[in-house]
C-alpha positions as CSV (number, residue, x, y, z in Angstrom):
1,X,-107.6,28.0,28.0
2,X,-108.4,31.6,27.1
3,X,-111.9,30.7,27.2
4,X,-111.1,29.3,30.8
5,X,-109.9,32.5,32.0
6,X,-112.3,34.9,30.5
7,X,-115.0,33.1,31.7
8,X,-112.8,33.2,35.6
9,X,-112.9,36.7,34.6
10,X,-116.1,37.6,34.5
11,X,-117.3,35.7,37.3
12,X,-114.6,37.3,39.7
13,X,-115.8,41.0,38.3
14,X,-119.3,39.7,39.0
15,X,-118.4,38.6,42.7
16,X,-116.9,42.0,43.2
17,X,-120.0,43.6,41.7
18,X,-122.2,41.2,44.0
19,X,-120.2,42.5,47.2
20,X,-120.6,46.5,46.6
21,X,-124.2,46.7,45.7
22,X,-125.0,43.8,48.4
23,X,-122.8,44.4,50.8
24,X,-123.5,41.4,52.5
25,X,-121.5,38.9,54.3
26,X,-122.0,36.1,52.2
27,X,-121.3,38.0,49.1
28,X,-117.9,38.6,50.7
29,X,-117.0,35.2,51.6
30,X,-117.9,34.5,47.9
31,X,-115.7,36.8,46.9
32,X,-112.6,35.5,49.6
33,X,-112.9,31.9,47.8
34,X,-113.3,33.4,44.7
35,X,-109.6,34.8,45.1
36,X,-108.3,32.0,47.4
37,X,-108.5,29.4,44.9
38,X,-106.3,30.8,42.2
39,X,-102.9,30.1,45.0
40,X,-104.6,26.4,46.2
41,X,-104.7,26.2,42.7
42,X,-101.2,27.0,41.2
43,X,-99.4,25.2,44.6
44,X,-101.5,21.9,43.7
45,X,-100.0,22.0,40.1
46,X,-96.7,22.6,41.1
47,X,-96.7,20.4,43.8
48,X,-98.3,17.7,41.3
49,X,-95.3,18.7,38.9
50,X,-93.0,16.6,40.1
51,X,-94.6,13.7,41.1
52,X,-95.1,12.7,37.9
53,X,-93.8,9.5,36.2
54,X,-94.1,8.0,32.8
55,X,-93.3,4.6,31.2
56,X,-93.6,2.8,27.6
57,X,-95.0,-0.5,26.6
58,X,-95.1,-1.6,22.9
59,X,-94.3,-4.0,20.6
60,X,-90.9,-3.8,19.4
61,X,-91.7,-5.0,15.6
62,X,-94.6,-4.2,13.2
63,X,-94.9,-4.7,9.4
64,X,-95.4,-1.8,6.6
65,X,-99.2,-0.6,6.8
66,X,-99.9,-2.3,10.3
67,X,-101.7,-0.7,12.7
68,X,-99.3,-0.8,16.3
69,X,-100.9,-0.1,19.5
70,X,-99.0,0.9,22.3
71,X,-99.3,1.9,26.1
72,X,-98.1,5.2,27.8
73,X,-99.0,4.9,32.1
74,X,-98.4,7.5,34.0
75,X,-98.3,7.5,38.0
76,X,-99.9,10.4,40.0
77,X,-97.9,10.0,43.2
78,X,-99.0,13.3,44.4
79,X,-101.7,14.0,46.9
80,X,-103.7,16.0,44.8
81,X,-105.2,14.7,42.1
82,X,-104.7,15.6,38.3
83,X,-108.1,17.0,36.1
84,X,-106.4,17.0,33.2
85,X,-103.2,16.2,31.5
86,X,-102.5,16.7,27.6
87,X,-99.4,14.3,26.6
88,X,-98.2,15.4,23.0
89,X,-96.6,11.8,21.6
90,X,-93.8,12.5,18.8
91,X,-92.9,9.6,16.2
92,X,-89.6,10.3,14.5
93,X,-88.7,7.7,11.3
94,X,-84.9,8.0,11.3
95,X,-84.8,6.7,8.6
96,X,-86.9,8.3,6.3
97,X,-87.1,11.3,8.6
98,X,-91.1,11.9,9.1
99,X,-92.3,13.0,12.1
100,X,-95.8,12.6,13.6
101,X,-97.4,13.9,16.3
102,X,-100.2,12.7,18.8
103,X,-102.1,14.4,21.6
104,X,-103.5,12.3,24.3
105,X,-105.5,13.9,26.9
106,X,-106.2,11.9,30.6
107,X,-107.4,13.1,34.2
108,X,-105.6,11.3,37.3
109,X,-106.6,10.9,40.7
110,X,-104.2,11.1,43.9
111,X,-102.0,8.5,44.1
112,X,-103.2,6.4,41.3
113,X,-101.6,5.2,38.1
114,X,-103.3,6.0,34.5
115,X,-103.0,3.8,31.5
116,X,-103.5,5.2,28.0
117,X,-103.3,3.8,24.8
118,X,-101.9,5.2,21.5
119,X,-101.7,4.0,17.8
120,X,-99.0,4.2,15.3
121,X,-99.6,3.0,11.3
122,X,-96.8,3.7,9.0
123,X,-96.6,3.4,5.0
124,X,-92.5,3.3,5.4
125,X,-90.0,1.2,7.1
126,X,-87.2,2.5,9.5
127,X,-87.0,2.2,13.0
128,X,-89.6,4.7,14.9
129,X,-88.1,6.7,17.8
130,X,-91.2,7.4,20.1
131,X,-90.9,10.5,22.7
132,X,-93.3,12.4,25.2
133,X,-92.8,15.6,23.6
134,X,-94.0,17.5,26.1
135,X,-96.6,16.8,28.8
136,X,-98.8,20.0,29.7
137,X,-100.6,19.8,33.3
138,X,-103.8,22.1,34.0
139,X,-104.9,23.0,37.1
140,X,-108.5,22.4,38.9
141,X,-109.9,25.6,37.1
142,X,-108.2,25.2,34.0
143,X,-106.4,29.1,34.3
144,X,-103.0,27.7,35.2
145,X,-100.7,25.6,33.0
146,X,-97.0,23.9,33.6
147,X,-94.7,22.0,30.6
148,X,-92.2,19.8,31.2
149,X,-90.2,17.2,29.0
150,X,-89.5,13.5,30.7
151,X,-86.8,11.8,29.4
152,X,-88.8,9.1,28.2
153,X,-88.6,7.3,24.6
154,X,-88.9,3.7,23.1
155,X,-88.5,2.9,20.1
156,X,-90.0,0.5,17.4
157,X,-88.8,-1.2,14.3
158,X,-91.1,-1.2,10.9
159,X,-90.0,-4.1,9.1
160,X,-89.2,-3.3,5.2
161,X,-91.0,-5.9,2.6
162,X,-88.0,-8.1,1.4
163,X,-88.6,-9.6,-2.2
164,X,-86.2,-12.1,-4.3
165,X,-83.8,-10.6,-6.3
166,X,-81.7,-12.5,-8.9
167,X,-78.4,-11.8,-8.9
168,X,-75.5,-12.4,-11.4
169,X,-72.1,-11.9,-10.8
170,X,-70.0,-10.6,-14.0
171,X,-66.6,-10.6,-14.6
172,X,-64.8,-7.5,-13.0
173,X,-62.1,-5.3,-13.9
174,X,-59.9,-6.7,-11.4
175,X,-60.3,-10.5,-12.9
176,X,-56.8,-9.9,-15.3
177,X,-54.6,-10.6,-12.8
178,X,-51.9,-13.2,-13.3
179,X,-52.5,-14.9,-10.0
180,X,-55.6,-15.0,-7.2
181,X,-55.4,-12.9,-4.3
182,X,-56.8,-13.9,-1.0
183,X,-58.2,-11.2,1.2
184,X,-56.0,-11.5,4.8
185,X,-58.8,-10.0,6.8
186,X,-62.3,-11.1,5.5
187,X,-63.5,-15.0,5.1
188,X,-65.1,-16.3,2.2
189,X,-66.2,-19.1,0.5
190,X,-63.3,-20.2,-1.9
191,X,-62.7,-23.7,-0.5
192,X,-58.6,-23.7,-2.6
193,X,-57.3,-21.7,0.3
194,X,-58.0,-21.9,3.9
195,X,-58.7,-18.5,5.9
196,X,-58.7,-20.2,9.4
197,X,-59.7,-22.8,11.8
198,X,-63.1,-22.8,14.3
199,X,-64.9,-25.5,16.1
200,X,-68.2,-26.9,14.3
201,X,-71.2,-24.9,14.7
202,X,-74.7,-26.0,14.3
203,X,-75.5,-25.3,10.7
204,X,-71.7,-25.5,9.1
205,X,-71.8,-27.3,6.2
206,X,-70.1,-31.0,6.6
207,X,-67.9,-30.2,3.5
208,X,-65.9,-28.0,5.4
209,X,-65.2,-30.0,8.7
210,X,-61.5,-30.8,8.5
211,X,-60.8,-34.6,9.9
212,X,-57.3,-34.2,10.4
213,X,-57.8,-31.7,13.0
214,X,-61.0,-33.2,14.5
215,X,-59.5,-36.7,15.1
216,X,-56.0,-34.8,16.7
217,X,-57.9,-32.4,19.2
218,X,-60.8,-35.0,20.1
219,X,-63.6,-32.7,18.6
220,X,-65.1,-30.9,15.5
221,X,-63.5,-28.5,13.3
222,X,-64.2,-26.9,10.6
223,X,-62.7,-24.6,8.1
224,X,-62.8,-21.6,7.4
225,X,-62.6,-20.1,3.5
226,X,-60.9,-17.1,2.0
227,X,-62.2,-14.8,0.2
228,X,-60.8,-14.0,-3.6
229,X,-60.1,-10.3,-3.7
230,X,-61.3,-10.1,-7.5
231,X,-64.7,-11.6,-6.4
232,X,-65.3,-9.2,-3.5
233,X,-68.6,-7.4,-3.4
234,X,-69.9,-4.2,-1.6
235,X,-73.4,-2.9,-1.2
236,X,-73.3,0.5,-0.7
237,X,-76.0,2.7,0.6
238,X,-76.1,6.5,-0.2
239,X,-76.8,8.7,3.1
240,X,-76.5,12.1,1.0
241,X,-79.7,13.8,0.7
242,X,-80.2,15.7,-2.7
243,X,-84.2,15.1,-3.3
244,X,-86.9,17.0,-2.0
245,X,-88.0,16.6,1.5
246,X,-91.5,15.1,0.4
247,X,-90.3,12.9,-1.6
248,X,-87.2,11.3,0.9
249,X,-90.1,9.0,3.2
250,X,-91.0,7.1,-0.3
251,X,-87.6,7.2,-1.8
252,X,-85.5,5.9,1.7
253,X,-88.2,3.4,2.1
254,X,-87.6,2.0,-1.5
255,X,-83.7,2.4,-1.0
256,X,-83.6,0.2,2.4
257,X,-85.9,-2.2,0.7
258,X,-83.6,-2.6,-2.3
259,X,-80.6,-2.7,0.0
260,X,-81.5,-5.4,2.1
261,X,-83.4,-7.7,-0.6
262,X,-80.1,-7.9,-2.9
263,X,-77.9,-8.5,0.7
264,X,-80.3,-11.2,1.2
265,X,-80.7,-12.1,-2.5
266,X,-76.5,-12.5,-1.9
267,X,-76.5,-14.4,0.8
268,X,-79.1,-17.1,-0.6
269,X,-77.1,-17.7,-3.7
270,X,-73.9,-18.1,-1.8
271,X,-72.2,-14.8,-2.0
272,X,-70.5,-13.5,1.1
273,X,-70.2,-9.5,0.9
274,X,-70.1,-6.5,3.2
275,X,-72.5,-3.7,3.2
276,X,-71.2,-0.3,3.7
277,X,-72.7,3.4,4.2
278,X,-71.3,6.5,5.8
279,X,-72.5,7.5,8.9
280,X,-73.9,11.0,8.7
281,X,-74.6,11.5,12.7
282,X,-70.9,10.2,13.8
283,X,-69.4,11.3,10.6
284,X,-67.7,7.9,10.3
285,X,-67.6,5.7,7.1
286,X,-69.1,2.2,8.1
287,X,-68.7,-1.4,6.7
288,X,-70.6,-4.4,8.0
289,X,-69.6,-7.8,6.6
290,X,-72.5,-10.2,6.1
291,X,-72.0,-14.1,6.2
292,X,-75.4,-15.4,6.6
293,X,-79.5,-14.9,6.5
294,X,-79.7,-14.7,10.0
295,X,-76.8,-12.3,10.8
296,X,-78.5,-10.1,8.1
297,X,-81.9,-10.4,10.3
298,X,-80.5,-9.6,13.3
299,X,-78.4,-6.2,11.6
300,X,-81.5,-5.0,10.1
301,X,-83.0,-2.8,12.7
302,X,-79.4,-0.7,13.1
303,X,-79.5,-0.4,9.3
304,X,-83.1,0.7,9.6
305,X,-82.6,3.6,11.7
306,X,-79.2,5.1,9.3
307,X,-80.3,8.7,9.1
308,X,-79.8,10.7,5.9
309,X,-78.6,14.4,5.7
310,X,-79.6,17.1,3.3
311,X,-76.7,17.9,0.9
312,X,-74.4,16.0,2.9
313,X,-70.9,14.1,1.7
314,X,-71.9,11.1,0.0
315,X,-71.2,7.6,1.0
316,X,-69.5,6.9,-2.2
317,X,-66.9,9.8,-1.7
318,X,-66.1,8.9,1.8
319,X,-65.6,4.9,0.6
320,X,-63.2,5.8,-2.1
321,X,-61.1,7.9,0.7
322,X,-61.5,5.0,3.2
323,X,-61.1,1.5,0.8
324,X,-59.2,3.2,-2.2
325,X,-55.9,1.4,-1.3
326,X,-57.9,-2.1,-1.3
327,X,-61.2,-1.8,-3.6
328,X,-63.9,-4.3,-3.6
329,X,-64.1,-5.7,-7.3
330,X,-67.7,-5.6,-7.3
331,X,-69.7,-2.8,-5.5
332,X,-73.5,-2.0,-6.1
333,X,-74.5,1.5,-5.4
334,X,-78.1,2.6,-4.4
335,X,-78.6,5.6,-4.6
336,X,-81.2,8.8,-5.5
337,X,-78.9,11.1,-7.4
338,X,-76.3,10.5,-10.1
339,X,-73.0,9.6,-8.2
340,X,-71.3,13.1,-10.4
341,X,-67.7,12.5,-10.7
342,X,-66.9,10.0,-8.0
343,X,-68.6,7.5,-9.6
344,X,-66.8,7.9,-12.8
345,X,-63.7,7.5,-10.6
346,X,-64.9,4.4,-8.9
347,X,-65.9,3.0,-12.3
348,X,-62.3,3.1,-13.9
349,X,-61.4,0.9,-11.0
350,X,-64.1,-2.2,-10.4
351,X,-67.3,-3.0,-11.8
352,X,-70.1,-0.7,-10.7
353,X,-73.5,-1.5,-10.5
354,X,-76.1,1.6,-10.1
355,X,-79.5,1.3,-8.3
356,X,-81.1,4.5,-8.5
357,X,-84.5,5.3,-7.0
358,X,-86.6,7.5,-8.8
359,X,-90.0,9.1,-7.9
360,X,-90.8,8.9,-11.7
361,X,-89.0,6.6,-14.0
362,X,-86.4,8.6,-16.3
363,X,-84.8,8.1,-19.4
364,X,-80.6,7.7,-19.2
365,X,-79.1,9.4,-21.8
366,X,-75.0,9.7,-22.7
367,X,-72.7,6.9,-22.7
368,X,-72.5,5.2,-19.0
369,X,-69.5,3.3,-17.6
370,X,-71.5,1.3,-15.4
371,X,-74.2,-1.2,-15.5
372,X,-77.5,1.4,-14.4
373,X,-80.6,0.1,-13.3
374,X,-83.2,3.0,-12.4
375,X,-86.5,1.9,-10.2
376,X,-89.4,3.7,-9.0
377,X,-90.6,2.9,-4.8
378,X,-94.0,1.2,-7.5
379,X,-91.9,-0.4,-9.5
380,X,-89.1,-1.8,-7.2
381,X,-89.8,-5.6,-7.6
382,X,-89.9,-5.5,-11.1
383,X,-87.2,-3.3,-11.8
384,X,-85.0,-5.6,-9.3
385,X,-86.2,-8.9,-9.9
386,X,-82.8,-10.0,-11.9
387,X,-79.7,-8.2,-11.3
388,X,-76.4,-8.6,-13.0
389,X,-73.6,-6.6,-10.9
């Protein structure tokens, strides 16, 4: 640009030149169009300006370390044509919060549409928020420039690597009761006490249809089971922020992994649960009950895009405010840092399980009150591979 207009510059001083020592008629009109252009110029770009419009097409999934191709047109519906356009792409994770950038430079004629292509290849999961950042227009000399922002994003999910994890169920604090409890808003899968009635649904197990009812209302029913309170069990994922910001892409990456791999882990062997996290953006604590593979599936790219904030209120603080009245017996708690005092609080009243993601492997020192399993983003399988919560 400044090269552009130095360059202008000294051709216009040399037109001028031209004209005095010349003083010819030709050297004038030279000199006229030399001058004239800069306002055709500057009234082509801003007529141009807003005649400008932009759409996305991509593929709304991708896997870890896959290359994603994508299309950005833009229509010129402007009588003048456009030499050259420089659109500055933005890729946001939200989840682990990295941010990319991507400059993509075009010329488009009068009334025409453009079509240009972009890539994307990302080491982490979470779901990538793609914006034009800005779009910068040049004129026909390249002296003028205009900005604008279009509202314009989309939006594609990178899907975590989801590995087996084998999970045991212990015996939790809450198990001494003198009699069984049945939750009175959450189904289960205790068949000794009925939570409901529903009609039969393509992949109910036959167990649960219930004849009686089917034969007196002429169709399939099945029931629905409660859920013991003592055998409740809460996966809950830390939002907080307390690590370095180059280390949060590997370390959220690792944590989402491990979330949804034991959820699915759950669901596999048989074990209802609900996931919970607190919801830095809308300040809201959030739980999410999961029933089955499928429902998991079709949650994951809303858990994939849960943002994290830097020194934040931590989930596990805002989940003893919200559920301390009725407390899972069983909650497993990833997390980065050491849960301080409000995990020694939550540990006098169910069993804890601690995943904690490391970027090096640490020793654990002290006397714990918890069952603590400490994992790397390299040594995530292995470290998770058989889980006793």
């Amino acid at each position: 640009m400044l090269k552009t207009r130095i360059c202008y510059g000294v051709w216009l001083l040399g037109t001028v030149i031209l004209y005095i020592y010349s003083d010819s008629y030709w050297a004038f009109f030279l000199l006229i169009a030399s001058v004239s252009i800069l306002p055709v110029c500057g009234a082509a770009i801003l007529t141009t300006r807003h005649k400008l419009s932009y759409s996305f097409q991509a593929v709304s999934m991708a896997g870890k370390g896959k290359q994603v191709q994508g299309e950005l047109s833009i229509q010129n519906k402007s009588i003048f044509p456009v030499l050259k356009v420089c659109c500055c792409l933005q890729f946001f994770n939200q989840l682990t919060g990295e941010t990319k950038e991507q400059e993509i430079y075009c010329a488009i004629p009068a009334k025409k549409t453009e079509k240009l292509n972009w890539n994307l290849k990302s080491r982490y999961c979470g779901n990538v928020q793609v914006t034009i950042e800005k779009v910068t227009l040049y004129d026909w000399l390249g002296i003028f420039t205009l900005q604008e922002n279009p509202d314009q994003y989309g939006h594609i999910v990178i899907l975590p690597d989801i590995f087996p994890a084998n999970v045991q169920i212990s015996d939790s604090l809450s198990a001494n009761w003198d009699s069984i409890t049945y939750s009175d808003s959450k189904r289960g899968d205790d068949p000794s006490e009925i939570f409901g009635m529903r009609e039969y649904q393509e992949g109910d197990s036959p167990k649960n249809i219930h004849w009686k009812v089917s034969g007196k209302l002429d169709g399939l029913y099945v029931k629905e089971l409660s859920l013991p309170v003592e055998n409740s069990i809460l996966l809950l994922y830390e939002t907080a922020s307390f690590e370095k910001k180059k280390e949060t892409a590997a370390l959220r990456d690792a944590m989402m992994e491990a979330f949804l791999s034991v959820s699915q882990s759950l669901i596999q062997e048989g074990h209802l649960h609900t996931l919970g996290w607190y919801d830095q953006s809308k300040a809201l604590f959030r739980r999410q009950d999961v029933t089955s593979v499928d429902e998991l599936a079709e949650m994951t790219a809303g858990f994939l895009g849960i943002q994290s904030k830097e020194q934040g209120e931590t989930s596990l603080h805002y989940y003893l405010e919200d559920c301390i009245d009725n407390p899972y017996a069983h909650v497993v708690y990833i997390t980065a840092s050491d849960g301080g005092e409000d995990l020694k609080c939550l540990s006098e009243i169910c069993s804890v399980a601690v995943l904690q993601c490391r970027i090096s492997k640490q020793e654990v020192s002290g006397n714990l009150d918890h069952s603590l399993v400490v994992f790397t983003p390299e040594t995530l399988t292995e470290e998770l591979c058989q889980l006793v919560i």
